[in-house]
N, CA and C atoms as an extended XYZ file, in Angstrom:
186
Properties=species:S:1:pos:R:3:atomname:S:1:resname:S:1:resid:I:1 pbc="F F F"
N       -64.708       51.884      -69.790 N   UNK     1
C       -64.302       52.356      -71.107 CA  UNK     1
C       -62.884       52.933      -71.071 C   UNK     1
N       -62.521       53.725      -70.305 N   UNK     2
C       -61.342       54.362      -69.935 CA  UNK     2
C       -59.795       53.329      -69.721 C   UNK     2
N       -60.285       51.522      -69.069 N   UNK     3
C       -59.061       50.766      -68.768 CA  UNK     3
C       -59.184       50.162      -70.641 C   UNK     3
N       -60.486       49.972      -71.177 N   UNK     4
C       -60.303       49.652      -72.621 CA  UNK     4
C       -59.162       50.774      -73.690 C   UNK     4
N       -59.320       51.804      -73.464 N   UNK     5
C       -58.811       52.913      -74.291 CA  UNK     5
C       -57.212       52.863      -73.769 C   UNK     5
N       -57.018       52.566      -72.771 N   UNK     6
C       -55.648       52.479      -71.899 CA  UNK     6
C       -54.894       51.664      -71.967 C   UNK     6
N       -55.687       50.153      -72.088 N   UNK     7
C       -54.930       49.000      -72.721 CA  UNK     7
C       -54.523       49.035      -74.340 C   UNK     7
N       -55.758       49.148      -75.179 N   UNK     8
C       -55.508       50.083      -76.853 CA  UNK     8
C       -54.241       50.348      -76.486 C   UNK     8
N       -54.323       51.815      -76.362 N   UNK     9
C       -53.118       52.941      -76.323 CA  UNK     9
C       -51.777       52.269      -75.925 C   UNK     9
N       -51.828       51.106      -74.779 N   UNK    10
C       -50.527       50.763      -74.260 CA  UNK    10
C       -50.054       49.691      -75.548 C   UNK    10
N       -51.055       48.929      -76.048 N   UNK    11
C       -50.438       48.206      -76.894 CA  UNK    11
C       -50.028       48.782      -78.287 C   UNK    11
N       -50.778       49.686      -78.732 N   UNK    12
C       -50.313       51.035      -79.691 CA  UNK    12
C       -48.797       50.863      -79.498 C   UNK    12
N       -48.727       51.681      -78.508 N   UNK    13
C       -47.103       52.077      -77.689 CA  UNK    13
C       -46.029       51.279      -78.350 C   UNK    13
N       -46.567       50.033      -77.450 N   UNK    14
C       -45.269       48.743      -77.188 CA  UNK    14
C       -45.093       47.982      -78.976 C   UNK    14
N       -45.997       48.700      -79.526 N   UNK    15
C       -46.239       47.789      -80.841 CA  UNK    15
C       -45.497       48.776      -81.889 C   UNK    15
N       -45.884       50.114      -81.881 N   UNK    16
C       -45.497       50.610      -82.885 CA  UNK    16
C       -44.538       51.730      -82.651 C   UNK    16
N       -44.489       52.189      -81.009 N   UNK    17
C       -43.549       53.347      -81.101 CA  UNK    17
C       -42.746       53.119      -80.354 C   UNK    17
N       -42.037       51.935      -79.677 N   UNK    18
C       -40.998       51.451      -78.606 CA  UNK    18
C       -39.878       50.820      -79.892 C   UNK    18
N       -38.488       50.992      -80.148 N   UNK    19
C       -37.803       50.881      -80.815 CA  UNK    19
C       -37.177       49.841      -79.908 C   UNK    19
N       -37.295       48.416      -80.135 N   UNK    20
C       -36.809       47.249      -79.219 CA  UNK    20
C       -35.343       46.941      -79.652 C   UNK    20
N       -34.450       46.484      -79.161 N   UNK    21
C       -33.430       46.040      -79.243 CA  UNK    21
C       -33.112       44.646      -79.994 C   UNK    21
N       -32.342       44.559      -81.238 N   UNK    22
C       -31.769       43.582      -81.518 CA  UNK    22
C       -31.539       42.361      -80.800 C   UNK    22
N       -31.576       40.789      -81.570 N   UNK    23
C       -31.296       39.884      -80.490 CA  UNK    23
C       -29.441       40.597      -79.917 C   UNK    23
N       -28.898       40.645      -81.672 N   UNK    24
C       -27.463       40.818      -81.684 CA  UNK    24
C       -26.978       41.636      -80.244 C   UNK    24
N       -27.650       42.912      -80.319 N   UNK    25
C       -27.659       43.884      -79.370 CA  UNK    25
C       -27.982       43.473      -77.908 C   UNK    25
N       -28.983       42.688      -77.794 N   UNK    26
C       -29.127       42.098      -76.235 CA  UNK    26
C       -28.018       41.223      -75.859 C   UNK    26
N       -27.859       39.876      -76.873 N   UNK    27
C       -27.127       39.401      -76.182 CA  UNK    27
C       -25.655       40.477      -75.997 C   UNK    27
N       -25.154       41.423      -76.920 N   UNK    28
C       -23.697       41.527      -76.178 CA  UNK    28
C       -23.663       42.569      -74.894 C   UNK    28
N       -24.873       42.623      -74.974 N   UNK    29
C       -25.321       43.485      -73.079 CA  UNK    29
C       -25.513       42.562      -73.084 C   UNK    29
N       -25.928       41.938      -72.953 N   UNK    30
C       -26.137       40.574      -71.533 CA  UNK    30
C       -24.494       39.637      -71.115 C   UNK    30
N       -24.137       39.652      -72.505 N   UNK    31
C       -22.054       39.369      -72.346 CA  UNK    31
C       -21.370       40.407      -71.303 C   UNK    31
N       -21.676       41.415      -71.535 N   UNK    32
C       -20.879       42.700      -70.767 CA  UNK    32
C       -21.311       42.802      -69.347 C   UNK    32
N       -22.643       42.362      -68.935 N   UNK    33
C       -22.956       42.439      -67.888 CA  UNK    33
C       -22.479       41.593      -67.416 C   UNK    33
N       -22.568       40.139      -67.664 N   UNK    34
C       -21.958       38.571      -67.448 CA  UNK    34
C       -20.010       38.956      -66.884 C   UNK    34
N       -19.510       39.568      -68.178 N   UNK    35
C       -18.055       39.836      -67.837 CA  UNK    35
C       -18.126       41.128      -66.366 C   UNK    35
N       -18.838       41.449      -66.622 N   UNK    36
C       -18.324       42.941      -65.264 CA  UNK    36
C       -18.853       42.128      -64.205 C   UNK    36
N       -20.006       41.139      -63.869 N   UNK    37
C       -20.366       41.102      -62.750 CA  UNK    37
C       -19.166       39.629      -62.046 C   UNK    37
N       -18.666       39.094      -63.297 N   UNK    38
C       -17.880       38.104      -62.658 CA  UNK    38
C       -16.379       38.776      -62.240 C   UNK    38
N       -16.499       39.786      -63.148 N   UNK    39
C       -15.265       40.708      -62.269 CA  UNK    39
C       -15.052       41.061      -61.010 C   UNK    39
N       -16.669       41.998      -60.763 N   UNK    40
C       -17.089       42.218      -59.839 CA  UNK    40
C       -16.440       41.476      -58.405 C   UNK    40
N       -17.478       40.346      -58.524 N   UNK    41
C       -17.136       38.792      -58.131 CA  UNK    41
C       -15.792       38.641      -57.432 C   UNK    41
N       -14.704       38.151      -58.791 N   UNK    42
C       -13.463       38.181      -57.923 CA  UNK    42
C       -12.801       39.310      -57.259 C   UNK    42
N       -13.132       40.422      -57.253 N   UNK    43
C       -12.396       41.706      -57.109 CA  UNK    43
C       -12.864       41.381      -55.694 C   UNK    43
N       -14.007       41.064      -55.270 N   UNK    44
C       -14.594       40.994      -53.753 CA  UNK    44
C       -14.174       39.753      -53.246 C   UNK    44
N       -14.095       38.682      -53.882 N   UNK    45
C       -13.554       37.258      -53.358 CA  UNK    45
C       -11.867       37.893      -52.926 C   UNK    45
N       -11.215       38.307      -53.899 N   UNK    46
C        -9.344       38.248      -53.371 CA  UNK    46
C       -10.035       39.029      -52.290 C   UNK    46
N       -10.249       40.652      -52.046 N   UNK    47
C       -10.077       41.551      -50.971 CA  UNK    47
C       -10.724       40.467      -49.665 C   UNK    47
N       -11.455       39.748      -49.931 N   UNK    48
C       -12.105       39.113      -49.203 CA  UNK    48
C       -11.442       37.776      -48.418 C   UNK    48
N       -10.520       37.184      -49.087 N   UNK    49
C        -9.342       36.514      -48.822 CA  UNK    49
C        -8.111       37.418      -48.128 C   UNK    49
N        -8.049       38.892      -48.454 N   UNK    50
C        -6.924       39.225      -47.855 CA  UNK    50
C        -7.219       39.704      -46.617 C   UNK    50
N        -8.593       40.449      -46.691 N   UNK    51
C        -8.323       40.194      -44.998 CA  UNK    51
C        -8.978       39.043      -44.548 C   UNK    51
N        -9.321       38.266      -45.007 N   UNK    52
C        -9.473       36.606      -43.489 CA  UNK    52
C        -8.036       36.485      -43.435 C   UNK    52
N        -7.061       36.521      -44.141 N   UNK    53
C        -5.626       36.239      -43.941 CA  UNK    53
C        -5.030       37.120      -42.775 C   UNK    53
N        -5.458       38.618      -43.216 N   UNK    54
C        -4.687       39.329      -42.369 CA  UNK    54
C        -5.709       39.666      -40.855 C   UNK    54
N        -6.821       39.420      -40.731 N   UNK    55
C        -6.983       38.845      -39.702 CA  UNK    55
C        -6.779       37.607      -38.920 C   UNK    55
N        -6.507       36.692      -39.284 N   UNK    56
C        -5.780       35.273      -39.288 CA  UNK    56
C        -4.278       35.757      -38.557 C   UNK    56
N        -3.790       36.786      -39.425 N   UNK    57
C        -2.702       36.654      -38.836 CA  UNK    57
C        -2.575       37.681      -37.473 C   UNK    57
N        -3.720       38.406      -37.155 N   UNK    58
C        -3.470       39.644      -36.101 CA  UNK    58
C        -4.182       39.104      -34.750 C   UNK    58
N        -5.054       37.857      -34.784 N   UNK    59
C        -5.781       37.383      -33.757 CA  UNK    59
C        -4.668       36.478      -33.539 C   UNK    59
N        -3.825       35.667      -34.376 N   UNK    60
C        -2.691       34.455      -34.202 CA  UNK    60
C        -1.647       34.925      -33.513 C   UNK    60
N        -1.407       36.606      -33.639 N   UNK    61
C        -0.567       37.096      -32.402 CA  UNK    61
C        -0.564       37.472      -31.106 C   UNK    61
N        -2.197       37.408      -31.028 N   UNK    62
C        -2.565       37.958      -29.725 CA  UNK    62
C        -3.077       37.213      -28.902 C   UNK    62
């Protein structure tokens, strides 16, 4: 009786007192996340290129 009253109550919840988000609103979080993580991305690709370079160049002297 208790997981019956619990499931009730949860769908209560999710149905009438959870204030869900707009499609409008998701997608431009889901844009912003998309733009920061491809930022992300290259910010770690160049640093990531500069040193294979500048190790490239400190093993090429020795």
């Amino acid at each position: 009786m208790k997981l019956v009253n619990y499931l009730g109550e949860s769908k209560d919840e999710l149905v009438n007192k959870v204030s869900w988000p707009t499609l409008s609103e998701v997608t431009s979080s889901a844009v912003v996340v998309l733009v920061a993580s491809l930022f992300v991305a290259a910010v770690v690709w160049i640093m990531d290129s500069c040193f294979d370079n500048l190790m490239g160049l400190i093993y090429k002297n020795l």
